[in-house]
N, C-alpha and C positions, 0 to 999 in steps of 0.2 A: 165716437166714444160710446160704449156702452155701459148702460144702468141699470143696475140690479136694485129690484125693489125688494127690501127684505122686511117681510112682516114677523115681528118675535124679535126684541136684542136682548133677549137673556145669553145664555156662556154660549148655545152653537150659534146663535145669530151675529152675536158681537163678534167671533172668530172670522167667522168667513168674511163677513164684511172689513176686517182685518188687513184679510189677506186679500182679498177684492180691491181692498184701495191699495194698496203693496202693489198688485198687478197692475193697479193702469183703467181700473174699474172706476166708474162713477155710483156711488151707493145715495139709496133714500132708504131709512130705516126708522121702523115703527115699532111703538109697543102698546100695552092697552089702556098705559097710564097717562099719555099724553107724548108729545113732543118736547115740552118743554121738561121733561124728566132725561132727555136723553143728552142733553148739550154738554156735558163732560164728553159722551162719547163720542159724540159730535169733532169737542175742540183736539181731543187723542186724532182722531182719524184724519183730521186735517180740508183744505179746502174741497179736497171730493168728496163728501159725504155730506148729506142733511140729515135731521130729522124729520118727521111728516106724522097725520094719524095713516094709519092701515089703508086707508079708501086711498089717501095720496102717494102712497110708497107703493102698490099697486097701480096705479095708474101711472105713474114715474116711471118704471123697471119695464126694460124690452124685456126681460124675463121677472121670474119673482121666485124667492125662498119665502116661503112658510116654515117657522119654527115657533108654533106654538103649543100648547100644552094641550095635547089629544079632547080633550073633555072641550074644550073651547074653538075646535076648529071652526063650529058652525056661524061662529065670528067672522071669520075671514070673508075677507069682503067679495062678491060673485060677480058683479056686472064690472068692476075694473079689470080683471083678471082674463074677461073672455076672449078668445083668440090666442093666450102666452102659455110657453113651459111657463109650468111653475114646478119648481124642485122639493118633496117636499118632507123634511127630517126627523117626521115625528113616529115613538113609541109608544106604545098602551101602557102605561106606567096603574095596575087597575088601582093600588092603595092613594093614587093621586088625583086619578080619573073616573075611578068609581069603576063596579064590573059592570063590560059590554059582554051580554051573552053571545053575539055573533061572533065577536074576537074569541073569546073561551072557548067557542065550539069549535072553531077551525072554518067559520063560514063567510070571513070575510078577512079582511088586510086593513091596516091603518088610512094605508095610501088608498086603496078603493074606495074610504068613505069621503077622504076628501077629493079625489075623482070625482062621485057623486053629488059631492055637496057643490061643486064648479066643473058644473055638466057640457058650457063650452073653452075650459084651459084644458089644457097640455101636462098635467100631471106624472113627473120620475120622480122614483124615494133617491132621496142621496144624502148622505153627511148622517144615516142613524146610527152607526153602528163604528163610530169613533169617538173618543174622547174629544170634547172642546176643547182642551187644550195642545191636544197635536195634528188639530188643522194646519194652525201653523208653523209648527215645528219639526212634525215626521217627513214631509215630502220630500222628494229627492229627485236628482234630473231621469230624466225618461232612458233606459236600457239598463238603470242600475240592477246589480246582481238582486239585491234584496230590497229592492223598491214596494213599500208597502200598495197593497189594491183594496178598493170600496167597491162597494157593488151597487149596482142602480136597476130599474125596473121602470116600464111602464107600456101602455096599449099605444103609443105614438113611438115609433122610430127617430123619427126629429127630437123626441124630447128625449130620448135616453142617451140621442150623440150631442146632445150639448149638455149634458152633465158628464160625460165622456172625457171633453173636451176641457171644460171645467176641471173636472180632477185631474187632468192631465197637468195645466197649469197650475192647480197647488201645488203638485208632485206627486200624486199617485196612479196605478195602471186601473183600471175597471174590469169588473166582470158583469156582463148583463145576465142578470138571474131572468130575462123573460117580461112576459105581462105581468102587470100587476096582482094579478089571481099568484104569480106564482111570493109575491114580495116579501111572504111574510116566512121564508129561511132565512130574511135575516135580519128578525125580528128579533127584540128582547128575550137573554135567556138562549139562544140557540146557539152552536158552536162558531158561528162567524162572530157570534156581537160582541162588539168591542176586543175583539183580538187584533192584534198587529201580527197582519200574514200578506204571503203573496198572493202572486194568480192563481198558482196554482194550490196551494194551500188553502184561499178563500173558495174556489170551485169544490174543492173535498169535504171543505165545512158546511157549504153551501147542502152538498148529495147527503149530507148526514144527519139534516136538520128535522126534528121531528114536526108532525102538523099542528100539534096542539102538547101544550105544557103539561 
């Protein structure tokens, strides 16, 4: 059985984990309020799921989602995490995160910092550029005509085909935007985010995506 450590259960943590226990997944899921804030979500999710703090739901997860709020990554806990994909779902939201002039300028990516900041994980963006609420509701079986696609990124090959692999089982196809340098097409604001498209639609959105807002 495999465990997904999910740090962040705000709306895209709570979904995936969702739909993670739906699949046959075992979840440990964190937030920064404590564990014992999560036991509703807990009792909803059922016997595979726990709560844990962030340092425990990282070291629980043969992988790990990080969803937390861009401003707070430097939270995220670094010596549990090292060796694992970690998937990771976060936007520069700057009215909430306050302005990073690297992101403004076009001189870095969301995902690069937290690359950076868990210099021995396995870092792909995945899950940013959907609504939380139709993780679980839009996916659809694999060759559908109009099967919605997410796009992922990262400097590891391993870590981009298991969030590949991943969306494949919620129900969506992937498009790999590249390394991470390239992530930020489908960042906030550009013609991918948050549209419900295909492969091919999300590749076109992808090539049209300006550097900087």
């Amino acid at each position: 059985m495999t465990t997904i450590g999910i740090i962040g259960a705000g709306h895209i943590g709570s979904q995936v984990a969702r739909k993670a226990v739906e699949l046959g997944y075992d979840v440990v899921i964190s937030n920064s309020r404590g564990p014992e804030t999560l036991q509703d979500l807990v009792a909803e999710l059922g016997p595979n799921a726990r709560a844990a703090t962030s340092a425990e739901a990282a070291a629980a997860g043969d992988f790990a989602v990080v969803t937390v709020p861009l401003k707070n990554y430097k939270d995220v806990p670094v010596e549990p995490l090292a060796g694992k994909i970690v998937i990771d779902t976060n936007n520069y939201y700057w009215e909430r995160d306050g302005r990073i002039p690297a992101l403004d300028n076009g001189e870095a990516t969301t995902s690069g910092m937290l690359q950076e900041h868990l210099p021995e994980s396995k870092v792909a963006k995945g899950f940013n550029h959907i609504m939380a609420k139709d993780i679980t509701t839009d996916g659809s079986p694999a060759g559908s005509g109009d099967r919605r696609a997410l796009a992922t990124a990262s400097d590891y090959p391993e870590a981009a085909e298991l969030v590949t692999r991943l969306y494949d089982e919620f129900g969506f196809d992937t498009v790999n935007v590249g390394p991470l340098s390239e992530s930020w097409r489908v960042e906030r604001d550009r013609p991918a985010y948050v549209a419900r498209q295909t492969a091919a639609e999300l590749k076109d959105n992808l090539a049209k995506a300006p550097r900087t807002i």
